[in-house]
N, C-alpha and C positions, 0 to 999 in steps of 0.2 A: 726520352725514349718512349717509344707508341708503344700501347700495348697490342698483343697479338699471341694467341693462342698455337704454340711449336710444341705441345705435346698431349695426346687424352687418352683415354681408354677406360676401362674396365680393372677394377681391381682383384675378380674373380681370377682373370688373365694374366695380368703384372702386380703384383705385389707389392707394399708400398716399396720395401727392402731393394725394388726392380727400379723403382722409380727412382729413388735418392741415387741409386748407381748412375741414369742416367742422364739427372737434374748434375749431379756433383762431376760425373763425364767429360760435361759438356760444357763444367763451368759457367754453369745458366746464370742470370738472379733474375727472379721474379717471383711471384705469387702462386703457390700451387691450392687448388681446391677437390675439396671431395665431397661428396656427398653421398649418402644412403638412406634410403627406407626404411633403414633399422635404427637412424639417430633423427631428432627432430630438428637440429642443425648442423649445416657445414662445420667441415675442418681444413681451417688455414696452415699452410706454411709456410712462412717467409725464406725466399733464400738468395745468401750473396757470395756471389763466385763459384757459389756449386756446392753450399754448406750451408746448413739451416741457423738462420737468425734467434726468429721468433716463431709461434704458433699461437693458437688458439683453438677452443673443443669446448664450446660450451664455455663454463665457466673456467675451464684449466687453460694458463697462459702457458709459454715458455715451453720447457723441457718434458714437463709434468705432461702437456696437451701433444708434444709428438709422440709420444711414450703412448699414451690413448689411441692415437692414432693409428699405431700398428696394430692394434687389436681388432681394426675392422677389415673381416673379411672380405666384404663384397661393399659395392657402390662406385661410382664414376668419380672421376678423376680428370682435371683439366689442370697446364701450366702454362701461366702467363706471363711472358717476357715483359718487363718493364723495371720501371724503377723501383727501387724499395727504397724507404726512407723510415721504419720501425726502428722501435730500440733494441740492440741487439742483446738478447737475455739468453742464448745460449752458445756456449760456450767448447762444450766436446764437436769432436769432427761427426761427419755423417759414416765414417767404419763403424766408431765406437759406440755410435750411438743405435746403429742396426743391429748390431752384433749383440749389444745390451738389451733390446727391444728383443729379441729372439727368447733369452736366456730369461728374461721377462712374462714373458708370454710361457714356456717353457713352466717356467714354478708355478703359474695360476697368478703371478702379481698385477699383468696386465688382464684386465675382462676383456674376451672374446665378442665381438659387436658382429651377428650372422648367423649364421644356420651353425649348431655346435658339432656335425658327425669329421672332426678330424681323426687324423690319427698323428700326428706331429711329432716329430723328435726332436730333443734338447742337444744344442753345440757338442754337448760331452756325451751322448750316445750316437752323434753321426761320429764324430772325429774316432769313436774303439771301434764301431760299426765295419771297419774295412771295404771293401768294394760293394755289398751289395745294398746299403743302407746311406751314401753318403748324399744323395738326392738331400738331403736332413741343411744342407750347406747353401745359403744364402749363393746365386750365380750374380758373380761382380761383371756387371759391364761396363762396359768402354765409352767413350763419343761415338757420335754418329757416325759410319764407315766414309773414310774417304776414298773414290775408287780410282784416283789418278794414278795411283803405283799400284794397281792389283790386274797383273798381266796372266791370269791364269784362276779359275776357278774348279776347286778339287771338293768330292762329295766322299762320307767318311762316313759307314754307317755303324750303329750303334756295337760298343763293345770293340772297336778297331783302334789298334793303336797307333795315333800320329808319327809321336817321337817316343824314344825309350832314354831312359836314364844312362849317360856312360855314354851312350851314341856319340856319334862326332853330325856336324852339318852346319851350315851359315844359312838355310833359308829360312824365310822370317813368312807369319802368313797371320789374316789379320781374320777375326770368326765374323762371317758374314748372317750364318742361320745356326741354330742351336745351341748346343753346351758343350763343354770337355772338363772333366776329371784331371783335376794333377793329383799325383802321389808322388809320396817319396820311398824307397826299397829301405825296410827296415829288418833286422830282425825277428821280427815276429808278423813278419809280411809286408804289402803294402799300406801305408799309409795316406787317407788325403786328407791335401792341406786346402784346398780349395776348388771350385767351380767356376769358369770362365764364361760367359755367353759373347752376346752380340757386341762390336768393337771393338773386344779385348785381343792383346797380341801374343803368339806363340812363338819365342825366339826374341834374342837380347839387340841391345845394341853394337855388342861387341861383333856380331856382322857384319856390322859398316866398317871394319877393320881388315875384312877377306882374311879372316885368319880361323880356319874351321876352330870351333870351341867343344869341350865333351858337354850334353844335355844336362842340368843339372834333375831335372824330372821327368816323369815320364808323363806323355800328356792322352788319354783315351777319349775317343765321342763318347758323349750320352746322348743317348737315341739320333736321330739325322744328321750330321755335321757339316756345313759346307765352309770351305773354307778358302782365302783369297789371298794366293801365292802372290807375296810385293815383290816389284821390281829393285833387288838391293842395289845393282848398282849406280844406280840412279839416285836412289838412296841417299846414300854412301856419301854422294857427289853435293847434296844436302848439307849430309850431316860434317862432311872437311870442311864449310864453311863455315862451322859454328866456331866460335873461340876457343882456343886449345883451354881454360878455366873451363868452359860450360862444357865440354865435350869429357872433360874429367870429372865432372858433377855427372855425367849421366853414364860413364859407364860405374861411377862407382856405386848409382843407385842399384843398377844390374847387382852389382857384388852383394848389397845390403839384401836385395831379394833372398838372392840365392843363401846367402847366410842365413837369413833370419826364420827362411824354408826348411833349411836344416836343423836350426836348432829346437823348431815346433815337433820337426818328427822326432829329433833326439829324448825332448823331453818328453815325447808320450810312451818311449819303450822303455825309459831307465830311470831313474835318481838321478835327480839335479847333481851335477860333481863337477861345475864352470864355473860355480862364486870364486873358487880359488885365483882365477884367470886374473881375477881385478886387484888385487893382493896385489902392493906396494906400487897400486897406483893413484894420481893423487887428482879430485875433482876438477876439473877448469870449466864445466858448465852443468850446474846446478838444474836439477828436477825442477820443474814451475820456472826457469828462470826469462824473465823477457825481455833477455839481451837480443839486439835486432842485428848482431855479426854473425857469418860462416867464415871457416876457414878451409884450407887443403893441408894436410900433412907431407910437410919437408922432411922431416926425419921422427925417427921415435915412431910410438904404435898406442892406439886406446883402444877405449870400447863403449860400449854403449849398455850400459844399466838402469833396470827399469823397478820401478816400488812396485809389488803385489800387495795383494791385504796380508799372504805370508811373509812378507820383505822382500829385501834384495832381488832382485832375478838379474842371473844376466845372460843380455839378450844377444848379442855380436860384437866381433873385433871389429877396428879400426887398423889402415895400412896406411903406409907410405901412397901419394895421391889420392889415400879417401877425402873426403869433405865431412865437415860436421856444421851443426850450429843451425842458426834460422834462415832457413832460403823459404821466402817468404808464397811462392809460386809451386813449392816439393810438398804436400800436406801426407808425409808418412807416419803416423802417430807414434813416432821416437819423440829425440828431443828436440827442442828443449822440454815441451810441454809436458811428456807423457815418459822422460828416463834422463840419466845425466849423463854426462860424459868423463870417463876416470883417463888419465896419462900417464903413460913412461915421464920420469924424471925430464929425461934425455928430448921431450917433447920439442919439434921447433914444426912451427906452421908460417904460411902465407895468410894473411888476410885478402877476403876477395873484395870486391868493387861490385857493390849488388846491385849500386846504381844500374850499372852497367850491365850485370847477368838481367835486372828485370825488362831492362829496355830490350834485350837481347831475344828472351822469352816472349813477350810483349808480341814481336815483331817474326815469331815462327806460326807456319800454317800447316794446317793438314796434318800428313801421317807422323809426322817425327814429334810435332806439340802432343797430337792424340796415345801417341806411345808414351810421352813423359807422361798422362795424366793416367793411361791400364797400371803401368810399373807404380807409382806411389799410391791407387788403390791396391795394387797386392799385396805394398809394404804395408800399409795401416793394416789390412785385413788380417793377412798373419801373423804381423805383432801383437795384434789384440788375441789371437788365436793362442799362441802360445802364454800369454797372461791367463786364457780360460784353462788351458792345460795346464800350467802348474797349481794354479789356486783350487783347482778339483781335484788333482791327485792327492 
C-alpha cells in the first residue's frame, strides 16, 4: 500500500475526538500524526480498520500515549493511508476510548497541552444539562458522504426540529454540514443521548422495508444543518439483495440502537429496576469471552448485560431474529467484549456462516456499508453512555 495523505487539518478546528470519528468511519489504517508548538515531539497513532493499535508521545507508548494525546488542544494533524505493521498494544475500541479521554480530561487526569482559557463540561454535566448545555457531547461522524443516493438537499437552521419522537415517516437523510442533537422525551424533560455531524444518518434501515416506522427520537440542528434526502427506493433495491441473515443482522442492529437509546435515558431519570429482567436466565456468552461465533435467535428471548465498577448493569433484551455474539465487522461495544449474554432456558438459535456475512460485507459499497458503520458508532457511543450514567449516579 503507497502511502498518501486522505486527511489533515487543524486541531483547533477538529478535535482529536473528530478525528478518531472519522479515521474509525472510514475504516482507515494508517498512521496519524500531530504536531504542536506546545510539545517538542510528535504524536503517533497507529490505526487498523478504523481503531487505534498503537501510539506514541514522547516517551508514553500505547494507550497511556493516546490518553496524552487528547489533551492537546491546538497543532496540525495529518493521516497517512498505508500499511501498519506495529505491535498491537491496545486493546479498547475508539468509542471507549474517547469517551474515556473526555472524562479524563474532565477530573484534571489528562494535562491540557495549549492555551488553558477553556470552559469544558464533563459527560455527566452535558448528559443532566438538557438542551441548553449538551454542545458538552463529543459530535460522532460517519464516512465520507457518498452522494450517489442523495436526490435532494434540505437546509435546517439552528433549533429546528427534523424529526420528532412518536412521528411516523421512512425517509432516511444523511448530515452533509453540521450537527444535530438527539434526545429522548423523558419525564423530567428532554434528554440527550448524543450529537451527530458530518456522514452520520437520520432514519433506520427498517425503511428499506416501505413500512412507515414511529421515530424512536427526536432529532434537532445545532446551528446550520444541511441535510441529504437519499433515494430509498433505490435503496431498498440495494438493500433486498443482501442475504435474508445479513438483512436480519442489520435491522436488528436498528433494534439494539434504539434499545440501548432508551435504556440510557431511563437510567438517567430513575433507579436502575431491570437487573430483575435477567433473573432465571442462564449465561451462553461470557463478558471477555473470545469465542469468534454469532448467532440469530429461533425461539426463546436474552439480553445483554454489562459489568460496571457498581456490577451488573443491564443494558437491552434480545428477540426472536435478534443476532448476538462476535460479528467480527459490527464494533458495538456490547459483547462479547464489553457485556454477556444471559437466556431463556427455552433458548434455540441458528448459527451463522460469518465466512459468508464477511465476504458479503467485504463486498458492499457506499451508503448501505456507510450506514452500517454511523449505527454501530452510536451503539458503542450510547452504551458506553449509559455505563457513565450509572456509575455516576
Amino acid at each position: 500500500m503507497t502511502s498518501k495523505v486522505v486527511l489533515s487539518g487543524d486541531l483547533s478546528f477538529n478535535s482529536l475526538a473528530e478525528v478518531f470519528q472519522i479515521v474509525g468511519g472510514n475504516s482507515s489504517t494508517g498512521v496519524l500524526r500531530i504536531t504542536s508548538k506546545h510539545s517538542p515531539h510528535p504524536g503517533i497513532i497507529y490505526f487498523v480498520k478504523g481503531d487505534p493499535v498503537n501510539a506514541t508521545d514522547g516517551e508514553l507508548r500505547g494507550l497511556d500515549a493516546v490518553y496524552a494525546l487528547f489533551g492537546w488542544m491546538e497543532g496540525k494533524f495529518e493521516f497517512l493511508e498505508e500499511k501498519v505493521s506495529v505491535e498491537r498494544a491496545i486493546k479498547k475500541g475508539r468509542m471507549e476510548i474517547t469517551l474515556d479521554a473526555m472524562k479524563m480530561l474532565d477530573d484534571g487526569v489528562i494535562k491540557r497541552v495549549g492555551p488553558q482559557d477553556f470552559d469544558d463540561l464533563s459527560l455527566a454535566q452535558a448528559r443532566v444539562s438538557g438542551e441548553g448545555k449538551a454542545d458538552a457531547f463529543p459530535v460522532i461522524k460517519g464516512p465520507q458522504v457518498d452522494y450517489l443516493y442523495v436526490v435532494e438537499e434540505e437546509d435546517f437552521s439552528d433549533g429546528t426540529t427534523v424529526v420528532t419522537e412518536g412521528g411516523h415517516g421512512k425517509w432516511i437523510w444523511v448530515i452533509l454540514e453540521g450537527k444535530a442533537r438527539i434526545t429522548k422525551d423523558t419525564p423530567k424533560g428532554p434528554f440527550t443521548v448524543a450529537q451527530i455531524g458530518e456522514g452520520c444518518f437520520i432514519g433506520t434501515f427498517a425503511s428499506f422495508l416501505f413500512q412507515e416506522h414511529a421515530r424512536s427520537a427526536t432529532v434537532t440542528a445545532v446551528g446550520d444543518l444541511r441535510l441529504g434526502l437519499l433515494d430509498t427506493q433505490q435503496l431498498s433495491v440495494e438493500f433486498r439483495s443482501l442475504s435474508p441473515e445479513f438483512r436480519s443482522i442489520l435491522t436488528s442492529m436498528d433494534a439494539r440502537l434504539r434499545k440501548i437509546t432508551t435504556r440510557a435515558a431511563e437510567l438517567a431519570v430513575k433507579k436502575d429496576a431491570l437487573t430483575g429482567l435477567a433473573k432465571g436466565k442462564q449465561i451462553i456468552v461470557k463478558k471477555g469471552s473470545s469465542q469468534k461465533s454469532a448467532f440469530i435467535i429461533a425461539e426463546g428471548d436474552a439480553c445483554l448485560v454489562g459489568q460496571s465498577k457498581k456490577g451488573p448493569l443491564y443494558l437491552l433484551p434480545l428477540e426472536v431474529q435478534d443476532y448476538f455474539g462476535n460479528i467480527p465487522f459490527l464494533s458495538t461495544g456490547q459483547e462479547p467484549k464489553y457485556a454477556a449474554v444471559l437466556a431463556s432456558k427455552d433458548i434455540k438459535v441458528n448459527k451463522l456462516d460469518m465466512g459468508s456475512l464477511e465476504g458479503e460485507y467485504d463486498r458492499l459499497q457506499g451508503t448501505i456499508k456507510s450506514m452500517i458503520l454511523s449505527v454501530c458508532s452510536c451503539v458503542s457511543f450510547t452504551t458506553k453512555l449509559a455505563f457513565n450514567i450509572y456509575e455516576t449516579k
